[in-house]
VEXSE-679670 format. One line per 8 residues: number of its first residue (from 1); their letters; for each residue x, y, z of N, C-alpha, C. Coordinates in pm, whole numbers, padded with zeros to 5 digits. Example, Ala and Ser with C-alpha at 12.3 -4.5 7.8 and 13.67 -1.06 7.14 Angstrom:
1 = AS = 01319/-00569/00780/01230/-00450/00780/01320/-00330/00780 ~ 01285/-00225/00708/01367/-00106/00714/01290/00003/00787
This chain:
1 = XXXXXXXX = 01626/02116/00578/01673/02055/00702/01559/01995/00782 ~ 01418/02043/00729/01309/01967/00824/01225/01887/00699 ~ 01144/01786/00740/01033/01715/00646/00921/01788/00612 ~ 00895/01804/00473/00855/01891/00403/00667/01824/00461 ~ 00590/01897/00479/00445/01848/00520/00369/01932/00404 ~ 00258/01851/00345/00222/01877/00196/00066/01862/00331 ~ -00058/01952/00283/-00149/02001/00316/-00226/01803/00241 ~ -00300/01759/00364/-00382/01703/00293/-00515/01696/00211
9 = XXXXXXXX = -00538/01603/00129/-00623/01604/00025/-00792/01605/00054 ~ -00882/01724/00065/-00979/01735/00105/-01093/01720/00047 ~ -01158/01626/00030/-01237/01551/-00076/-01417/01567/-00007 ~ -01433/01613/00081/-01583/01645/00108/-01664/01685/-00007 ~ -01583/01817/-00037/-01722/01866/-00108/-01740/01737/-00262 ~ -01631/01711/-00313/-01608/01595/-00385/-01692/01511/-00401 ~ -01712/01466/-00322/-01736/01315/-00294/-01895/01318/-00311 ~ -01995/01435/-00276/-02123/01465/-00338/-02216/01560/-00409
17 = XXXXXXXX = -02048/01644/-00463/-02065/01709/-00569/-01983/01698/-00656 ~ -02043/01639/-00754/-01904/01586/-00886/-02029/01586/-01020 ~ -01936/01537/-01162/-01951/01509/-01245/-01977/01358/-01291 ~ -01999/01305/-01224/-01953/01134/-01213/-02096/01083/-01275 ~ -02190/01163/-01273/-02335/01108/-01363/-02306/01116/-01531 ~ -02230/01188/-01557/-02223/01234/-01703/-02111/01109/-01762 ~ -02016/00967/-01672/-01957/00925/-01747/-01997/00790/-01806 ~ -01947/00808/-01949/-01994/00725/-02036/-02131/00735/-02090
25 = XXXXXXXX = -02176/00815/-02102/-02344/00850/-02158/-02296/00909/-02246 ~ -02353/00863/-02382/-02340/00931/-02511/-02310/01108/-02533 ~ -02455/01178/-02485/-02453/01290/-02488/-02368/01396/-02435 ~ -02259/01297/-02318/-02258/01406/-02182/-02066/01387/-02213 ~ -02043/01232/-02123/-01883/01224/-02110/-01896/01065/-02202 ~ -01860/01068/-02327/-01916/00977/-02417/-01766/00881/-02411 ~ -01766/00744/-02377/-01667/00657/-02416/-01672/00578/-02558 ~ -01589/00540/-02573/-01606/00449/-02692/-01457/00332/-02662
33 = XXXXXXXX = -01504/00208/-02724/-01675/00181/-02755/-01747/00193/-02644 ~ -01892/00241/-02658/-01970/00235/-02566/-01988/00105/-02481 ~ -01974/00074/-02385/-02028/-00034/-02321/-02010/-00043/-02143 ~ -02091/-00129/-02095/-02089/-00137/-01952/-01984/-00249/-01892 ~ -01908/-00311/-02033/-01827/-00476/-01993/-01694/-00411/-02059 ~ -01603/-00524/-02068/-01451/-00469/-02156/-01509/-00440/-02265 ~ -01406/-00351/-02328/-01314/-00277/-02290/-01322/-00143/-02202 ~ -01442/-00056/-02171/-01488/00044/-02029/-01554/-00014/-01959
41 = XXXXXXXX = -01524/-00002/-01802/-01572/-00003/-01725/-01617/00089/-01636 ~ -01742/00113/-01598/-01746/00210/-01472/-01851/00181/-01447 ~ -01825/00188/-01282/-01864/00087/-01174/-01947/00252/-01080 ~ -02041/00311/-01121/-02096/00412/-01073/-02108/00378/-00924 ~ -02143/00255/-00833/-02131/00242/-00720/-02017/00214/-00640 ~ -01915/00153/-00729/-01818/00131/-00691/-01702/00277/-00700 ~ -01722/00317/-00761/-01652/00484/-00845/-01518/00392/-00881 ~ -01523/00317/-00946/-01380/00223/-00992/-01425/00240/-01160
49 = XXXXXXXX = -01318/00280/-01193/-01291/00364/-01353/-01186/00277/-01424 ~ -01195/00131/-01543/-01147/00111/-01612/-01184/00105/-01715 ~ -00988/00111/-01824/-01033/00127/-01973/-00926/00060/-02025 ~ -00945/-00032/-02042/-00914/-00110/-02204/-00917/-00144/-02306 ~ -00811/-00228/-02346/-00805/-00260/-02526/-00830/-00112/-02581 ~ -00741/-00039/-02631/-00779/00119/-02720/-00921/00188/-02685 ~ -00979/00154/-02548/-01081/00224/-02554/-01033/00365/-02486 ~ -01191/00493/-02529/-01114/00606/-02507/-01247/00655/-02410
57 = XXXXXXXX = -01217/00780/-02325/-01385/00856/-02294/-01307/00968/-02272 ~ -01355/01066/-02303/-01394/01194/-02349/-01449/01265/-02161 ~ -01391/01349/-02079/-01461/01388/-02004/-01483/01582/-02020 ~ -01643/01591/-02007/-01642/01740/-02040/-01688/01794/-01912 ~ -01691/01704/-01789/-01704/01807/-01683/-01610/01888/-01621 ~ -01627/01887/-01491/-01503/01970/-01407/-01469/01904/-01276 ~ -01496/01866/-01236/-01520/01806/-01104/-01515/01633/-01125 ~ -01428/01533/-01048/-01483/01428/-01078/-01441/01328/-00966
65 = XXXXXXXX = -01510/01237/-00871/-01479/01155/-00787/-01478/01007/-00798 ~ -01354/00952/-00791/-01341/00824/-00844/-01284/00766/-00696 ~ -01287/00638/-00718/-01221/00528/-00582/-01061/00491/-00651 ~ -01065/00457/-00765/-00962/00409/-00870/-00975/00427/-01003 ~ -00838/00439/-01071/-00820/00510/-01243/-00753/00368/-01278 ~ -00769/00270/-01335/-00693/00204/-01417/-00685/00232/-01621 ~ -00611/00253/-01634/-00565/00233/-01788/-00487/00170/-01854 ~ -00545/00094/-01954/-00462/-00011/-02006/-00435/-00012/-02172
73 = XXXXXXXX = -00327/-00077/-02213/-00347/-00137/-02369/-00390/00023/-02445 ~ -00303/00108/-02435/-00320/00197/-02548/-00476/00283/-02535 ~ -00530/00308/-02433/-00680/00371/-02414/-00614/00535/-02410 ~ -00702/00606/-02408/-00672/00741/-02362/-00806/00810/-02331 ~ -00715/00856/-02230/-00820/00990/-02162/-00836/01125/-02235 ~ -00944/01185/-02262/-00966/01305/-02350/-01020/01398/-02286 ~ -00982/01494/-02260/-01040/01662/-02167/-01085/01733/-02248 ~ -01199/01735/-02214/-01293/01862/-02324/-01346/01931/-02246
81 = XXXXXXXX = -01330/01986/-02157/-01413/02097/-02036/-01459/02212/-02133 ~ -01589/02302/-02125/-01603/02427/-02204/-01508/02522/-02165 ~ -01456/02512/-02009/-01393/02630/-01893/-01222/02559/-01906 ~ -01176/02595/-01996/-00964/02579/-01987/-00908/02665/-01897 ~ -01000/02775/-01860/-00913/02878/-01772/-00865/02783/-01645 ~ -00896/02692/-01587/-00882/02663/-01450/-00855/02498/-01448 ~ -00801/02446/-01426/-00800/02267/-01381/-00910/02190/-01381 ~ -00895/02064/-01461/-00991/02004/-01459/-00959/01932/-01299
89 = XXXXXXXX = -01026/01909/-01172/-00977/01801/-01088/-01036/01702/-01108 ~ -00968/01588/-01017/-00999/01460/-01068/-00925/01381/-00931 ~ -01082/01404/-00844/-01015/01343/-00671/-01020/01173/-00685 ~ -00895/01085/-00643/-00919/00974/-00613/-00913/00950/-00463 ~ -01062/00919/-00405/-01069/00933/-00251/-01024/00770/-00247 ~ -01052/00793/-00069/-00980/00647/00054/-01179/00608/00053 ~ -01137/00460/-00031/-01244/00366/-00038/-01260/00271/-00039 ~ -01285/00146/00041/-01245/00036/00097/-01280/-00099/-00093
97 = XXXXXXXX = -01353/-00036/-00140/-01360/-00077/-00267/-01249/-00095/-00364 ~ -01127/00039/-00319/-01031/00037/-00459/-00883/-00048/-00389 ~ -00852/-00078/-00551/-00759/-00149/-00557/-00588/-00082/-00443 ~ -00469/-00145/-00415/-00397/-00082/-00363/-00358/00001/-00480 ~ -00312/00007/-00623/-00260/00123/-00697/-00379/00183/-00776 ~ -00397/00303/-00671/-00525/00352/-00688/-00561/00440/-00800 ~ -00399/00451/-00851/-00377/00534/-01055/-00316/00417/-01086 ~ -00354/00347/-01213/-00258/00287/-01295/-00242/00339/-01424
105 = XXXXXXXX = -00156/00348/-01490/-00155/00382/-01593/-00030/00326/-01696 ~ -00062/00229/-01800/00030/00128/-01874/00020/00126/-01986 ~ 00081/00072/-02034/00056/00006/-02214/00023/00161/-02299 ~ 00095/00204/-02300/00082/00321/-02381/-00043/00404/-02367 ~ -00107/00424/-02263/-00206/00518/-02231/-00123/00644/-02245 ~ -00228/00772/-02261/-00231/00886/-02287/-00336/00988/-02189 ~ -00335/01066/-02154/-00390/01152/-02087/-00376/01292/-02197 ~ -00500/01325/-02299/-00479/01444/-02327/-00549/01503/-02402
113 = XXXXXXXX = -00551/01653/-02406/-00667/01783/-02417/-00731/01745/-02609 ~ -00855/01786/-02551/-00945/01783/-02684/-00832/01848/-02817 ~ -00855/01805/-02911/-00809/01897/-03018/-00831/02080/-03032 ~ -00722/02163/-03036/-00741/02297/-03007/-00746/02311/-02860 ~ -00742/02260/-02814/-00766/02326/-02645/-00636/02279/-02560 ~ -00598/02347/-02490/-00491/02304/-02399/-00539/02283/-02211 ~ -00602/02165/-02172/-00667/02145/-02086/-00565/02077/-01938 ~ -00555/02178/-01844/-00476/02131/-01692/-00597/02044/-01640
121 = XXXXXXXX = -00478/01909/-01569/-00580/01877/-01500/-00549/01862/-01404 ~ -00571/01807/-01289/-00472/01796/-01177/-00542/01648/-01063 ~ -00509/01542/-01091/-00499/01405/-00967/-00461/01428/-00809 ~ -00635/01456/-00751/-00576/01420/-00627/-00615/01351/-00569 ~ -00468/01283/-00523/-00511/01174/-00435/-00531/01184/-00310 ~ -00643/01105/-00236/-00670/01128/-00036/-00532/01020/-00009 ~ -00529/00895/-00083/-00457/00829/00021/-00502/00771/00126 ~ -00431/00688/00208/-00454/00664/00368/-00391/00614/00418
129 = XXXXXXXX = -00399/00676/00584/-00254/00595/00668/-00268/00518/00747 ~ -00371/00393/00707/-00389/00316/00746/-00366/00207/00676 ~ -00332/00216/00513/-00297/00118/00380/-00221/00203/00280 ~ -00154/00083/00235/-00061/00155/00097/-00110/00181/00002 ~ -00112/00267/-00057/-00134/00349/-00191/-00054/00315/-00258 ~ -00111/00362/-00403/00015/00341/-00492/-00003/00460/-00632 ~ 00027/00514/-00723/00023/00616/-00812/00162/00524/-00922 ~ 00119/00465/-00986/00220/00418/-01062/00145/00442/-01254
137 = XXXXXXXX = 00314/00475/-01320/00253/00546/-01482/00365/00439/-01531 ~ 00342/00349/-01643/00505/00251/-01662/00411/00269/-01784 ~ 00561/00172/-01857/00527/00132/-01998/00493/00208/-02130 ~ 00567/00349/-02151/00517/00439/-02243/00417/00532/-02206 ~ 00354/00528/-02083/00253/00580/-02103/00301/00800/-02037 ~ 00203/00830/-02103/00205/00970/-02055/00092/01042/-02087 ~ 00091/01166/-01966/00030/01267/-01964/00056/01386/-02012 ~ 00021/01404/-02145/00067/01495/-02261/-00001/01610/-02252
145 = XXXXXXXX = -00113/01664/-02124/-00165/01773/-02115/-00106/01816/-01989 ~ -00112/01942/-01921/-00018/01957/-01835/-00122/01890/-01712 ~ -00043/01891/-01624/-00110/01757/-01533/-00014/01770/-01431 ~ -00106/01741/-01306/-00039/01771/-01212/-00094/01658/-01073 ~ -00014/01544/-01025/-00024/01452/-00926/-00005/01472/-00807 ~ -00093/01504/-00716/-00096/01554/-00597/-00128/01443/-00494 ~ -00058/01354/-00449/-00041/01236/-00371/00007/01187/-00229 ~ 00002/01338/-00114/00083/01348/-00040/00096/01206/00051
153 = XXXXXXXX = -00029/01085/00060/-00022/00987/00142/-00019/00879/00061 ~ 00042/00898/-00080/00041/00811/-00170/00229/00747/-00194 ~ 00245/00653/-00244/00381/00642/-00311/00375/00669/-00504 ~ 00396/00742/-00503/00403/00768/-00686/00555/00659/-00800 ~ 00518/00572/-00881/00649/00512/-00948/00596/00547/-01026 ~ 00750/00607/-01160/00711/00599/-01310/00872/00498/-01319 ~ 00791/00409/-01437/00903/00355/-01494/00847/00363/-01640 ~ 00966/00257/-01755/00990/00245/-01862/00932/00293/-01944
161 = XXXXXXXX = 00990/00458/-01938/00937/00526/-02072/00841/00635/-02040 ~ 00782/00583/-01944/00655/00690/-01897/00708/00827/-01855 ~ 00579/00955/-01912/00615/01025/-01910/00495/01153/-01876 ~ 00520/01262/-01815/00423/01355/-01710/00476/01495/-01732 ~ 00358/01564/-01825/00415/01687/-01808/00329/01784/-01749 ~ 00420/01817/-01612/00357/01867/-01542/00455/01916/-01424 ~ 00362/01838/-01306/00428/01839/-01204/00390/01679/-01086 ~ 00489/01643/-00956/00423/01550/-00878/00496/01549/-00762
169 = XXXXXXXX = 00402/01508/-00684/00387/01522/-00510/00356/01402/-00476 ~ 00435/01338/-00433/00408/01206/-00316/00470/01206/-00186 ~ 00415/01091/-00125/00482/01056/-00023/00622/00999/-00015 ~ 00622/00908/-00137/00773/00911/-00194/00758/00894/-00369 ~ 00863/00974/-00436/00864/00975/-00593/01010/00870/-00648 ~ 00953/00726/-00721/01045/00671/-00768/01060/00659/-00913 ~ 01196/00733/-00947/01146/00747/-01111/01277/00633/-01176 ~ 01226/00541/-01265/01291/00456/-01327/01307/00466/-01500
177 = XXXXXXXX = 01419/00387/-01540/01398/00324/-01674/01338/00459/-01760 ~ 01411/00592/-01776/01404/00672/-01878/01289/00718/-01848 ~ 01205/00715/-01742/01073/00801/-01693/01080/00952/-01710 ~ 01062/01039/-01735/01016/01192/-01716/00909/01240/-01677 ~ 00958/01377/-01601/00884/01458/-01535/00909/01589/-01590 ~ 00791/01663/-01666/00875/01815/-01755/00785/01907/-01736 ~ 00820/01955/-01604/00781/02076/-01562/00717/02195/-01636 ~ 00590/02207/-01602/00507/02298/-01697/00427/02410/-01614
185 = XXXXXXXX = 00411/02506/-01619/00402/02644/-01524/00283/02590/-01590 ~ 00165/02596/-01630/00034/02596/-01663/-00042/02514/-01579 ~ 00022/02439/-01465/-00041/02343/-01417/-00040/02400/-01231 ~ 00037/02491/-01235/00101/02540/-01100/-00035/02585/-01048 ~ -00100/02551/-00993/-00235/02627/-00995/-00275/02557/-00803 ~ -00267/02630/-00761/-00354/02562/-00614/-00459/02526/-00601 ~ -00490/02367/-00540/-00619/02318/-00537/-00668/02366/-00417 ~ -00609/02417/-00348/-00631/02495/-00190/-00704/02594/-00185
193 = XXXXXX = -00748/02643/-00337/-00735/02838/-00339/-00913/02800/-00383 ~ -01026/02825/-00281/-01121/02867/-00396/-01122/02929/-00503 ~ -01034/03067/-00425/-01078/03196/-00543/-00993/03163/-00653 ~ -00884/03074/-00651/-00819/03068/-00761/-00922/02966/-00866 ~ -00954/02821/-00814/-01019/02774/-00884/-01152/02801/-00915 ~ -01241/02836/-00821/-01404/02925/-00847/-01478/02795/-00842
């Protein structure tokens, strides 16, 4: 009977303590193909994260601060953390740099855990209420590890085909064209809780 108020997204410690040195370096969070042009992009000053044409990267940290996620054309994201007990996060902060749909995710992208490992991750978004956001997954694509979209100042769309197993939180959720959402207790985890996450 009242409007549900979702805790907003607190990105301090984030924003200069992350994993964000280790992506795309061979040794550390390795993409392929390697490169600084298409098909990966990452824009270390910009924290703007794209991947195209079947390209893939591999992330083995824990922590990670981006401005924007685009994925395109069949790429996928790969979670290899050493630590599965707890969520990988993965904050997309309010940065005058990123695009308005500050997740994209299309063309048959994938979001999912190293081989043998079953890796949570959890998207949060800051948002802002001063511009539109956007969290949109279309076109086949899905998050096949449990995964969890936390978007309270965001608008979240899935359409045609796309699919999230997990859980999601927006400001508003529009689900189209055979989209799913399949609820997975492994992901239920509070980003609120130090002691839960450590």
């Amino acid at each position: 009977s009242a409007p549900i108020v979702f805790p907003p997204v607190d990105d301090s410690v984030a924003q200069t303590t992350n994993d964000n040195n280790r992506i795309c370096k061979p040794a550390l969070d390795p993409c392929s193909p390697l490169s600084s042009a298409s098909p990966n992009v990452w824009d270390n000053a910009d924290r703007n994260l794209v991947l195209n044409g079947s390209g893939t990267l591999t992330l083995r940290g824990s922590v990670y601060y981006l401005c924007s996620l685009q994925m395109r054309s069949s790429t996928r994201l790969i979670l290899d953390p050493p630590d599965t007990s707890k969520p990988m996060l993965i904050y997309i902060g309010d940065c005058a740099t990123q695009p308005t749909q500050v997740i994209l995710m299309e063309s048959s992208t994938q979001v999912v855990s190293a081989p043998g490992k079953t890796v949570p991750v959890q998207f949060l978004v800051k948002g802002s209420s001063s511009k539109s956001t956007t969290v949109r997954w279309e076109s086949s694509s899905a998050a096949i590890t449990p995964t969890a979209v936390y978007a309270p100042k965001s608008d979240i769309e899935m359409d045609s085909s796309s699919r999230i197993l997990g859980a999601v939180t927006g400001k508003t959720v529009t689900m189209k064209s055979s989209s799913e959402i399949l609820y997975d207790p492994r992901i239920d985890i509070s980003p609120f809780d130090p002691a839960t996450l450590g």
